[in-house]
VMD Tcl script that draws the C-alpha trace (Angstrom):
set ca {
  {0.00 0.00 0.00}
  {0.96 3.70 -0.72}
  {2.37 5.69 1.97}
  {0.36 8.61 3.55}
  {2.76 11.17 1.91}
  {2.25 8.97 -1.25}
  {-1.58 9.27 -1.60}
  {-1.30 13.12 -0.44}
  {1.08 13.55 -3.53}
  {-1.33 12.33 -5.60}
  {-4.21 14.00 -4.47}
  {-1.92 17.36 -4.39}
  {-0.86 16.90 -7.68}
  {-4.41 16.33 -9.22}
  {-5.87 19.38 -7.64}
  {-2.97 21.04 -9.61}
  {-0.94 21.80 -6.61}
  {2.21 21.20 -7.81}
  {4.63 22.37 -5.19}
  {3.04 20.93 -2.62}
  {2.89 17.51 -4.56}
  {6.83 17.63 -5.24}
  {7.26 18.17 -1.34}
  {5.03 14.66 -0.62}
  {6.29 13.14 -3.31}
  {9.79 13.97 -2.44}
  {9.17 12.66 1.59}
  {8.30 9.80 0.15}
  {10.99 9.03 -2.39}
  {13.85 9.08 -0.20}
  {12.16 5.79 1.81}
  {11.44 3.43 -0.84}
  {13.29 0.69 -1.94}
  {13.58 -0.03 -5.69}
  {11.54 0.22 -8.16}
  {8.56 2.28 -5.79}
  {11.46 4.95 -5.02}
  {11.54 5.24 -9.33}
  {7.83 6.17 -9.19}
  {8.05 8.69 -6.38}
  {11.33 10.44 -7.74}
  {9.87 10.76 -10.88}
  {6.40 12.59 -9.49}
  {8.49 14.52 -7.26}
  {10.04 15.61 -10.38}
  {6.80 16.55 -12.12}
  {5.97 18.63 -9.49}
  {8.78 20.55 -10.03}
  {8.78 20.48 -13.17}
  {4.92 22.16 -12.97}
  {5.96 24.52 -10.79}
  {8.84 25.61 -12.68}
  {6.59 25.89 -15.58}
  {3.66 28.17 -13.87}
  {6.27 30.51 -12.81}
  {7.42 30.70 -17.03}
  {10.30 28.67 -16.74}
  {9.60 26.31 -19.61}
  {13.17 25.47 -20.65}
  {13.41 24.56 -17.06}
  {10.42 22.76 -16.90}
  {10.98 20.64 -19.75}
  {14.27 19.83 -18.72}
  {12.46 18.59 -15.56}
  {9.95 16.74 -17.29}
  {13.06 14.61 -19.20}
  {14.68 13.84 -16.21}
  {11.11 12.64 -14.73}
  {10.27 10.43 -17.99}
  {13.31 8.70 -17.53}
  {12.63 7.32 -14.32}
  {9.10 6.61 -15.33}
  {10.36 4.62 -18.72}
  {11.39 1.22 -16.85}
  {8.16 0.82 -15.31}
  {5.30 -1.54 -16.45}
  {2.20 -0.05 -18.27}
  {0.78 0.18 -14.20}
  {2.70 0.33 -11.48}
  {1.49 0.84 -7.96}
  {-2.41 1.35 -8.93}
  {-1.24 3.72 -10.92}
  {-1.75 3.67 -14.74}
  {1.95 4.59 -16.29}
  {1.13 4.41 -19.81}
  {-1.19 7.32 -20.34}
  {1.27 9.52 -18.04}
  {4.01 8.36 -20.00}
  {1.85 9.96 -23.28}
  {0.72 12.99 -21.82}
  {4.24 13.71 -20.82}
  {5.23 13.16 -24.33}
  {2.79 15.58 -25.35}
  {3.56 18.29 -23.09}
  {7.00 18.42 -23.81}
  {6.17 18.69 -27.74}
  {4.52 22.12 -26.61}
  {5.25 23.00 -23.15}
  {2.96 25.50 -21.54}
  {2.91 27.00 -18.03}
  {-0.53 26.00 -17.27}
  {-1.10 21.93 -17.42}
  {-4.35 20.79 -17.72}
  {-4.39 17.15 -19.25}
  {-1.70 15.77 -16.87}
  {-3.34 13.48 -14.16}
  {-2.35 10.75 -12.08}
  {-4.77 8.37 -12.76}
  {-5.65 4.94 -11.03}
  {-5.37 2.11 -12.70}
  {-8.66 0.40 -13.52}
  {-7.42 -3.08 -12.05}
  {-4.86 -1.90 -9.49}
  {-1.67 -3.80 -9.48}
}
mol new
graphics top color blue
foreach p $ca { graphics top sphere $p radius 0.5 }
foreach p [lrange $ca 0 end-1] q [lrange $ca 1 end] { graphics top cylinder $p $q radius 0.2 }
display resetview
């Protein structure tokens, strides 16, 4: 099961509260074993990387967002209730045309959990 700081990430980052998400996300990171601590560095990421981007700093942003798809790419299509894949594409998508305000990006469950 996902941490506290975990689900609060989540929640955080899907009410678009990026900053706060990167600060769960990143409590929860550093305590993880292998591959869970992939999952949580790269969220903590996107919440920088969101942040970074609402304040203008797209080059910074994207550059974020890189670093953050990286971690994500050896994952499985779902990983932790989490469905990867369609982060994995909206990521893609984003960083074809980085804006400051997101509005696709969400952290979705899984429909069968894993």
């Amino acid at each position: 099961a996902a941490s506290p700081a975990f689900q609060t990430g989540v929640t955080e980052f899907n009410q678009a509260k990026f900053f706060e998400a990167h600060e769960s996300f990143e409590r929860t990171w550093r305590d993880v074993p292998y591959p869970d601590r992939l999952l949580a560095l790269a969220l903590s990421k996107l919440g920088a990387a969101f942040t970074h981007a609402e304040h203008g700093n797209l080059t910074g942003a994207a550059k974020v967002v890189r670093d953050a798809q990286r971690c994500l790419a050896p994952l499985p299509l779902i990983y932790a209730s989490l469905a990867v894949a369609p982060l994995r594409e909206a990521l893609a998508t984003w960083i074809a045309s980085p804006r400051p305000k997101q509005e696709v990006i969400v952290l979705a469950p899984a429909e069968n959990g894993s």
